[in-house]
Legacy VTK file of the C-alpha trace (Angstrom):
# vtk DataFile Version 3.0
C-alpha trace
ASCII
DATASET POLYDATA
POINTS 113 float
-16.908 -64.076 92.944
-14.926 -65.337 90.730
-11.236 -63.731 89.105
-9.800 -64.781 86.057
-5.822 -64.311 86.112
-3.567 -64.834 82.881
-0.299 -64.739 82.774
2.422 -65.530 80.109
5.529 -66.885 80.725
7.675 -66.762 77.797
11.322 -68.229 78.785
12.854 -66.423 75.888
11.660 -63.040 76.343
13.281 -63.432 79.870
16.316 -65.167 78.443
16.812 -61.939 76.512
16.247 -59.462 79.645
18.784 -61.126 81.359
21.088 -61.138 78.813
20.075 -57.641 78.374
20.894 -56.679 81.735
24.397 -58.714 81.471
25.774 -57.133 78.123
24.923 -53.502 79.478
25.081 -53.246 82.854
27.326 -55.946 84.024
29.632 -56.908 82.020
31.094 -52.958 81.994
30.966 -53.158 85.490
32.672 -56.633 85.524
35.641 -55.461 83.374
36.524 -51.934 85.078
36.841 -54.357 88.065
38.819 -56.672 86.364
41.014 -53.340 84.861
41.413 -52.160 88.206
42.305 -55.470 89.817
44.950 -56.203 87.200
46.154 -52.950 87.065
46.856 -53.321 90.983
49.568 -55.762 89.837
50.588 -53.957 86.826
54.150 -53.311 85.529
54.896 -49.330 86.320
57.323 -47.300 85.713
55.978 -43.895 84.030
52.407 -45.179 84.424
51.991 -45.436 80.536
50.898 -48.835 80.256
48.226 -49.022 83.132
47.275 -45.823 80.665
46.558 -47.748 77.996
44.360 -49.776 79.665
41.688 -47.015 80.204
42.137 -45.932 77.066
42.194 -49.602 74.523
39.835 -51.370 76.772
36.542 -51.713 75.523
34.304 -52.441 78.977
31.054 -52.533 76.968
32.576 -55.664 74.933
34.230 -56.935 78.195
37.572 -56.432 76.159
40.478 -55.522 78.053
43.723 -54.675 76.594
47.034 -53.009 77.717
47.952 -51.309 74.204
51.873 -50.359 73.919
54.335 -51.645 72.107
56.856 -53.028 74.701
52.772 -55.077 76.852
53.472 -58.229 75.907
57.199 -58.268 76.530
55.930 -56.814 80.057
53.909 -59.412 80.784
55.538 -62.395 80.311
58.903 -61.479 80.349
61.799 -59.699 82.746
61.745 -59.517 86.624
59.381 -56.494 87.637
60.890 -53.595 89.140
58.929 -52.946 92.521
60.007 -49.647 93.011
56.664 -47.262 91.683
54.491 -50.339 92.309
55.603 -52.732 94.936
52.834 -55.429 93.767
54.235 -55.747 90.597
54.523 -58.598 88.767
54.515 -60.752 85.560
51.483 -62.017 84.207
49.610 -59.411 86.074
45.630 -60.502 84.780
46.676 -64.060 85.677
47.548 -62.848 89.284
44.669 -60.834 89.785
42.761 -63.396 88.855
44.078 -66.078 91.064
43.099 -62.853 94.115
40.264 -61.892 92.837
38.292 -64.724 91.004
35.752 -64.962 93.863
34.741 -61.307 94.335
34.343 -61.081 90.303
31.562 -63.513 90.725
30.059 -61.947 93.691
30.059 -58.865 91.706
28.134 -60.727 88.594
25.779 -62.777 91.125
25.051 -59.343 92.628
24.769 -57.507 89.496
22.497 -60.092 87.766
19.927 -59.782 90.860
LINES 2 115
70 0 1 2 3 4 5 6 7 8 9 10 11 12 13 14 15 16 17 18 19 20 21 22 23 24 25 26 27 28 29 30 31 32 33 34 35 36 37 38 39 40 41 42 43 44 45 46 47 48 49 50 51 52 53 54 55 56 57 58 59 60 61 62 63 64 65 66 67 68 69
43 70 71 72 73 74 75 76 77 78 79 80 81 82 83 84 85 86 87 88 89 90 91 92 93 94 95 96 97 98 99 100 101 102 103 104 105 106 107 108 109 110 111 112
């Protein structure tokens, strides 16, 4: 008996998938993480600029923004009042970053499987 078996590997077309699979189901994921994480860190003080996170990020694009006037002056500038949020600080991305740098990639290795 004899079988005859073709198969196709094209490297591209799975290039693509996975690319696919990065830019819509991953990379959202992957920045709502990174929102949250940062945001754990965050100046606060009315809750208005961890607000404009949700609302100027883009997690589709993997663009995340804290969108008031006075964000940048936040971030890099002052000494954070720790009374609403005790784990604030400046630079907040940069710290949860430093935290959280190896989860994020669990969370892409996981994601991408």
């Amino acid at each position: 008996m004899r079988i005859n078996i073709n198969v196709n590997f094209s490297p591209q077309n799975t290039y693509a998938q996975r690319q696919q699979k990065f830019e819509n189901q991953v990379l959202p994921a992957l920045t709502q993480q990174v929102i949250k994480d940062s945001n754990f860190y965050c100046r606060q003080d009315q809750g208005t600029l961890i607000a404009s996170s949700q609302t100027a990020s883009q997690p589709s694009k993997g663009l995340v923004v804290w969108d008031t006037p006075y964000a940048k002056r936040m971030y890099y500038t002052g000494n954070p009042c720790r009374d609403v949020n005790p784990n604030a600080s400046l630079m907040w991305y940069e710290q949860a970053k430093r935290r959280n740098h190896a989860a994020w990639l669990k969370l892409v290795e996981k994601g991408m499987k």
